[in-house]
C-alpha positions as CSV (number, residue, x, y, z in Angstrom):
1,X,92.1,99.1,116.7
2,X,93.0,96.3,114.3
3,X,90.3,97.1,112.5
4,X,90.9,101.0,112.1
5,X,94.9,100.2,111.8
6,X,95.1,96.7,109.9
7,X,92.1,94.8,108.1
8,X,90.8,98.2,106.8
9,X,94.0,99.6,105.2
10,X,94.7,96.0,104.5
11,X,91.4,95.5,102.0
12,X,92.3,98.7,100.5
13,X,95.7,96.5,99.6
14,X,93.9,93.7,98.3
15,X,91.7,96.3,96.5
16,X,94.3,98.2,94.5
17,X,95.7,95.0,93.7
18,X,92.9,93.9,92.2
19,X,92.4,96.6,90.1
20,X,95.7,96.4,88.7
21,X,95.0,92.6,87.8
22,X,92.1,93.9,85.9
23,X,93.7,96.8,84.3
24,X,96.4,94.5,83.1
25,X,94.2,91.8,82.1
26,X,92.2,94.0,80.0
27,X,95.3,95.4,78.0
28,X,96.4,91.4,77.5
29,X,93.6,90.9,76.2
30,X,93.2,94.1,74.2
31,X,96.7,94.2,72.8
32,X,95.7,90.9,71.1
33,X,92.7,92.6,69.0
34,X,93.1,93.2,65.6
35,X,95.1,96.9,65.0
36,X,93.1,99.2,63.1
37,X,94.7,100.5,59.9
38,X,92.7,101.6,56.7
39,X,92.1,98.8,54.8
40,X,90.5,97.4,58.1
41,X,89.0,100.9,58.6
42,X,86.9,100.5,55.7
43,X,85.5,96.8,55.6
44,X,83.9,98.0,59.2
45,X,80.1,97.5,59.4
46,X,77.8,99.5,61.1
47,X,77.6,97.3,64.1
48,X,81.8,97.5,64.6
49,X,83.6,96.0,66.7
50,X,86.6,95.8,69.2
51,X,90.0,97.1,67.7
52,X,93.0,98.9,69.2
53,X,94.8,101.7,67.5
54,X,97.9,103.6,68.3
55,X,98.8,107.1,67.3
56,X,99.5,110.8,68.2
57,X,97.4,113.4,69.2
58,X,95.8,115.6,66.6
59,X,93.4,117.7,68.5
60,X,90.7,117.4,70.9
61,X,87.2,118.8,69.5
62,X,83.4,119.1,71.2
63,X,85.5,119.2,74.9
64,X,85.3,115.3,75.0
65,X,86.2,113.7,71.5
66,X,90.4,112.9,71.0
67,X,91.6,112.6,67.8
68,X,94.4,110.5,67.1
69,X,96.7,110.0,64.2
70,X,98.3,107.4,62.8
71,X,100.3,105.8,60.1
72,X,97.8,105.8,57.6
73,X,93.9,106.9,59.7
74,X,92.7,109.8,62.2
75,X,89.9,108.2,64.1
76,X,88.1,110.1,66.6
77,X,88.0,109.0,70.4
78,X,85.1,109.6,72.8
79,X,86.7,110.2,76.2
80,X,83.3,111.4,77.9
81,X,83.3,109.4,80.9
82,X,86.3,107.4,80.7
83,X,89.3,107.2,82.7
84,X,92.6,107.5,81.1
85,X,96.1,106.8,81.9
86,X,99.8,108.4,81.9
87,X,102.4,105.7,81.5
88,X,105.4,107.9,83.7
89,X,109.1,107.2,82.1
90,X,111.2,104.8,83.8
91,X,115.0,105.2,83.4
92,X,115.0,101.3,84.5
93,X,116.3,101.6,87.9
94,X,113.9,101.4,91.3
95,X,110.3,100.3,91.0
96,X,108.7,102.2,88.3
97,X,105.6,104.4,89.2
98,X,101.9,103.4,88.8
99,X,100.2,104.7,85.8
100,X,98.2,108.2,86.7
101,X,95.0,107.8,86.5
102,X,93.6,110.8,84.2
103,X,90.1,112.5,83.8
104,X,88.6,112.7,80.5
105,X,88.3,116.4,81.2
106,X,91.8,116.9,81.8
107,X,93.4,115.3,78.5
108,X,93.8,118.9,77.0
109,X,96.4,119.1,79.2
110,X,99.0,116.9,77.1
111,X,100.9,117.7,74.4
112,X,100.2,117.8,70.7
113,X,101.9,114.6,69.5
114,X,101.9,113.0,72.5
115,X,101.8,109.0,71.4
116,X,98.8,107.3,72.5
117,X,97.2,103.3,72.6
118,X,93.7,103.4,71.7
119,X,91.5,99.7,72.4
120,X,87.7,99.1,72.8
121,X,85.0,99.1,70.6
122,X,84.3,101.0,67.8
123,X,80.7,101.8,66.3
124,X,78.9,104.7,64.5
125,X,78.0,107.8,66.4
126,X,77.2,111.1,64.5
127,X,77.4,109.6,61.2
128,X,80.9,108.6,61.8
129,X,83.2,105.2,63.2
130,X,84.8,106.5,66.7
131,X,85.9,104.5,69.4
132,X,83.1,104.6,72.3
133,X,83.3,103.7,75.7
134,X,80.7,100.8,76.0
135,X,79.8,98.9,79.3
136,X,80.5,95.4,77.7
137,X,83.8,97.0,76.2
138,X,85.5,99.4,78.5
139,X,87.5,101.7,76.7
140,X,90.8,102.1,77.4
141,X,93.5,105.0,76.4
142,X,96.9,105.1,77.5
143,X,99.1,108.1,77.1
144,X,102.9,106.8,76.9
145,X,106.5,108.2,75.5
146,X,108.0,105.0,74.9
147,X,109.1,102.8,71.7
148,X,105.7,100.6,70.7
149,X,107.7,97.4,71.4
150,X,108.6,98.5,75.0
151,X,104.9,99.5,75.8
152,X,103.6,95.8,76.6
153,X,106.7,95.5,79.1
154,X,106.3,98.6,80.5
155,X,102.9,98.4,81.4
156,X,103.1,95.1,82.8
157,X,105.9,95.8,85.4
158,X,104.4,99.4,86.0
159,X,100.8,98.6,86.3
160,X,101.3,97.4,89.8
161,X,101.3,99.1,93.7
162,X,104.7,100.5,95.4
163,X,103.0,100.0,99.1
164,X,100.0,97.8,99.1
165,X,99.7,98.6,102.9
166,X,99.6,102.7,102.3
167,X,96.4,103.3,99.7
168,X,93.6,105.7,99.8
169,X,91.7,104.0,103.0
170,X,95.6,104.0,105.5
171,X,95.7,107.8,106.0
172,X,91.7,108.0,106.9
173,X,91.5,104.4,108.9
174,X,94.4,105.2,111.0
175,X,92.9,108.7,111.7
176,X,89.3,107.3,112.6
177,X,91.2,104.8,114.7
178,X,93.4,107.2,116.6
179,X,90.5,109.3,117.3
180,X,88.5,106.5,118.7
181,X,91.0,105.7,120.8
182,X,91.7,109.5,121.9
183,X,87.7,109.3,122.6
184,X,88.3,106.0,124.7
185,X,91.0,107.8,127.0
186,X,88.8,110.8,127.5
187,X,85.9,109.0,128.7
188,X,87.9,106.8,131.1
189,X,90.1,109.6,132.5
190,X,88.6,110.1,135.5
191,X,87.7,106.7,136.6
192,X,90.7,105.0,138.6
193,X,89.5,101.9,138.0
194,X,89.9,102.1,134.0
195,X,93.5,103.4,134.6
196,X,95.3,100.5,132.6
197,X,92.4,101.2,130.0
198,X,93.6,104.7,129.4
199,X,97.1,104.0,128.9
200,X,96.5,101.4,126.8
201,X,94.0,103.5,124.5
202,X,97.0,106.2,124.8
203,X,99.8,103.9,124.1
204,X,97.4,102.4,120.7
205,X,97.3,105.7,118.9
206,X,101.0,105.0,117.9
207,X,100.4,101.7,117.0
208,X,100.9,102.6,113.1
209,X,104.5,104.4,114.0
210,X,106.1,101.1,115.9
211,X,107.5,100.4,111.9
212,X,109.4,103.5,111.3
213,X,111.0,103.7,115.1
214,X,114.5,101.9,115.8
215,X,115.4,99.2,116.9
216,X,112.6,97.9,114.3
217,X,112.9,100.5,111.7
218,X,115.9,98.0,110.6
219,X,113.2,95.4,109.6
220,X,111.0,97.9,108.0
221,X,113.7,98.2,105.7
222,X,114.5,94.8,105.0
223,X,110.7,94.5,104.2
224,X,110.7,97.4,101.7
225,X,113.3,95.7,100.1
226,X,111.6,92.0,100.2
227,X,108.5,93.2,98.9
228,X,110.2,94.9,96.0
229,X,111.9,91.9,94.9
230,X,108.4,90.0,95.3
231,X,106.8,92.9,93.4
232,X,109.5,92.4,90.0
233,X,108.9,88.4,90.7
234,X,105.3,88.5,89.7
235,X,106.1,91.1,87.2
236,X,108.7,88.4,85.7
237,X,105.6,85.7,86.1
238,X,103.3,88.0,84.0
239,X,106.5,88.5,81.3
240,X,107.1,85.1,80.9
241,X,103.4,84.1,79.9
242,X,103.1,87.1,77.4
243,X,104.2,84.6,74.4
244,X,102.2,81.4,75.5
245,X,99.1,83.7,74.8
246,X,99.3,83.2,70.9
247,X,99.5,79.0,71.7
248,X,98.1,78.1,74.9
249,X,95.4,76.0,75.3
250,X,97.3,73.7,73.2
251,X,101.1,74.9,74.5
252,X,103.6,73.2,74.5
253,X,101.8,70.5,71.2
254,X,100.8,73.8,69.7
255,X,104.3,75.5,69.0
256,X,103.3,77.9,66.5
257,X,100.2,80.6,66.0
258,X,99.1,82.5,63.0
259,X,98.7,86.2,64.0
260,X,96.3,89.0,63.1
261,X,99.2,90.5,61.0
262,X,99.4,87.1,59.3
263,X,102.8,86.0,60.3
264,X,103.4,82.5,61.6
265,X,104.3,83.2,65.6
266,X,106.4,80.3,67.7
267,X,109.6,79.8,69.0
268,X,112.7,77.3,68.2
269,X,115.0,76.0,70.8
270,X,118.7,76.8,71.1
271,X,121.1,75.4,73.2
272,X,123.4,78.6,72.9
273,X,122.7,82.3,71.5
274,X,123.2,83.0,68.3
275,X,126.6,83.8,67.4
276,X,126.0,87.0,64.8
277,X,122.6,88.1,66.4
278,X,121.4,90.3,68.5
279,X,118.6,89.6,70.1
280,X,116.7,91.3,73.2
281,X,115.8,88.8,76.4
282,X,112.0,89.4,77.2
283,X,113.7,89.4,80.7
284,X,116.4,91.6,80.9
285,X,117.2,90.7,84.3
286,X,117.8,87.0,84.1
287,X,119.9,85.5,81.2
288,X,120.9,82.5,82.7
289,X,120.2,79.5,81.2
290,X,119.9,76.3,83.2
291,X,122.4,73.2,82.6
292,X,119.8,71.1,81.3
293,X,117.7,74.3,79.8
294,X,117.5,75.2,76.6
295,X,116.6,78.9,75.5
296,X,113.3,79.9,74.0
297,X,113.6,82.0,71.1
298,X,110.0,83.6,70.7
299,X,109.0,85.8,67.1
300,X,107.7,85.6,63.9
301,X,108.9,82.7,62.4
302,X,110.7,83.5,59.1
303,X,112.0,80.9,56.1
304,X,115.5,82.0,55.1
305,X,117.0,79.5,52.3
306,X,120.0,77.5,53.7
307,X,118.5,77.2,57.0
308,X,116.7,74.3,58.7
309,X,115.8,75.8,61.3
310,X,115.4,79.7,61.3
311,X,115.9,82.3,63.8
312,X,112.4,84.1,64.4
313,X,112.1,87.7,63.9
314,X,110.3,90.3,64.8
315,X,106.9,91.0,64.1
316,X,105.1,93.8,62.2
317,X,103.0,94.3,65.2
318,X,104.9,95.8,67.8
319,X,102.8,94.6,70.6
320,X,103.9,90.8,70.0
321,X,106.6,89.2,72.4
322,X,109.7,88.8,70.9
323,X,112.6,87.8,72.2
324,X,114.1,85.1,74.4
325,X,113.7,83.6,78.2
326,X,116.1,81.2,79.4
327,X,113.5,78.4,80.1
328,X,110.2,76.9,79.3
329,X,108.0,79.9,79.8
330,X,105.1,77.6,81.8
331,X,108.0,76.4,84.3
332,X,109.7,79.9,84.6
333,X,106.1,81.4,85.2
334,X,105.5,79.1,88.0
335,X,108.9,79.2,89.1
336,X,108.5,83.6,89.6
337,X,105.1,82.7,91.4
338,X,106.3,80.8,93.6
339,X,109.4,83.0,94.5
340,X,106.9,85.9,94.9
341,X,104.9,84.4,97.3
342,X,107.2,83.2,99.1
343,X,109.4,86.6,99.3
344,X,106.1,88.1,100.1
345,X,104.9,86.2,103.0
346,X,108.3,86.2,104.4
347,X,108.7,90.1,104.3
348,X,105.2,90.6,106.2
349,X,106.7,87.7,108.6
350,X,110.1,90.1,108.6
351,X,107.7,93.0,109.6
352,X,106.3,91.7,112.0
353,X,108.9,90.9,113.5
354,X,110.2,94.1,113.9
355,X,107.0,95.4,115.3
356,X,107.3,92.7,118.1
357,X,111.1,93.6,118.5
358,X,110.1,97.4,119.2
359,X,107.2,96.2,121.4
360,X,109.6,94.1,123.3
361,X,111.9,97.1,123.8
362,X,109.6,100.1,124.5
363,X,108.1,97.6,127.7
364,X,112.0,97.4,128.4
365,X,112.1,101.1,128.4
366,X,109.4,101.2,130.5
367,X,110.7,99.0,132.7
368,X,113.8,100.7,133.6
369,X,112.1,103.8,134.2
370,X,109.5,102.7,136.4
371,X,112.4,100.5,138.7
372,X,114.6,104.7,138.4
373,X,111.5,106.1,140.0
374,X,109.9,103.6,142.1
């Protein structure tokens, strides 16, 4: 049983998380190639190289190749083989959806126009420079209907589970598990001795309902509601270290980058925010600075005459973190990793419980009926 019912459903969990990881470590570490334009277009070599690209649907040609249009280039996309992904629209309230995973086959479905984020490498097939899935390179394309600059966020909170514990392997598991135990009853029915066996097999196969029954159903909800708040933690973690990406290994010596656009990237330190500014946090949901804090102000870094020290702006490249967190991003990364886990471990300590709780009170229930009729 607690293999059908818990480690199985369980690895799925650890599973899909994983794959998330990935998914968002490869569009970290995509978002930071060099964005294809045309002058770029046309010092390629024959042996290319990785670039992302960001545009609209043009058409879709040979059943397989996407192209896409941007400011200044079409480039053609081989989708044969390759997964792609919906980005759903969040109105910024409850836990945004998962990206949908897409076929290749089925990207005819979506909409002339439709804005798309292009990143893998690009080399010469058919006498022509497309972007080409490739084994060392996994291509990755990303349907979305969202400003550019909201794209990195988006993805990064999105890109995550809603219930670890429900995946692809919970509804089969618990359905080879309530069988087997169905099978275990039968074969001990008519053997006295294996009475207590029977009821206990019987009694098993609603194992997986003892969350969603009350008294305990009040924990389950308390749960939801814990692991939501550990899901946005690590979502803030993941935020907070989106800027340090341009300086680390050298953060905090190294306070300033040169980026592929070539702007100057780094931050300056304010003890209040600016007065005739406005400027967007990179976490929306906590602006408060600490009494001994100071606010980080990350963006291109500017030179206005006047000033000694000049409010950075934001980049030509969309993708780049601008904005400001209320703390030293290193310390408010740990500090959201640390809340997660420990939100986490204490809602699967809170479900538990409730589980026990409604164990506890169906052998009451029991109980009282057996002393009615006996």
């Amino acid at each position: 049983m607690a293999v059908w019912y818990g480690i199985l459903p369980i690895a799925g969990g650890f599973y899909n998380r994983n794959k998330w990881r990935k998914f968002r470590n490869r569009f970290d570490e995509l978002r930071l190639a060099p964005l294809l334009d045309y002058r770029r277009y046309r010092q390629i070599d024959t042996e290319g190289g990785v670039f992302r690209f960001t545009g609209g649907i043009e058409s879709i040609t040979d059943g397989h190749t996407l192209w896409v249009r941007g400011e200044d280039l079409t480039i053609p996309v081989s989708l044969e083989k390759t997964i792609c992904y919906l980005l759903p629209v969040h109105d910024g309230e409850g836990i945004p959806e998962a990206p949908e995973q897409i076929r290749w086959n089925r990207v005819s479905t979506i909409t002339e126009g439709a804005k798309v984020f292009i990143g893998g490498q690009i080399k010469t097939r058919n006498n022509r420079l497309s972007f080409c899935p490739a084994k060392e390179n996994p291509l990755m394309v990303i349907f979305y209907n969202c400003p550019d600059t909201e794209l990195t966020g988006g993805i990064i909170r999105a890109a995550r589970t809603r219930n670890e514990y429900w995946n692809s392997l919970t509804p089969i598991s618990i359905v080879i598990g309530a069988l087997a135990l169905v099978y275990m009853a039968a074969s001990f029915l008519g053997r006295p001795a294996f009475r207590l066996t029977v009821i206990s097999a019987l009694v098993a196969i609603f194992v997986p309902v003892l969350p969603v029954i009350p008294p305990g159903i009040l924990f389950t909800v308390l749960y939801r509601r814990m692991t939501w708040h550990a899901r946005n933690f690590r979502a803030y973690r993941d935020i907070a270290r989106l800027p340090l990406r341009y300086l680390l290994p050298e953060y905090p010596q190294r306070q300033s980058a040169v980026l592929d656009s070539g702007e100057e990237y780094g931050y300056v330190k304010l003890d209040s925010l600016p007065a005739q500014e406005t400027v967007p946090w990179l976490i929306p949901e906590n602006q408060k600075q600490g009494k001994k804090s100071k606010l980080y102000f990350f963006g291109a870094l500017a030179s206005r005459a006047g000033e000694k020290y000049p409010l950075p702006q934001r980049s030509k490249d969309p993708f780049v973190s601008f904005g400001i967190l209320p703390a030293d991003p290193a310390l408010l990364s740990c500090r959201y990793a640390i809340k997660a886990y420990i939100m986490e471990a204490s809602a699967w300590f809170i479900l538990l419980l409730g589980i026990a709780v409604n164990v506890v009170f169906i052998i009451f229930i029991f109980q009282l009926l057996s002393g009615a009729y006996f």
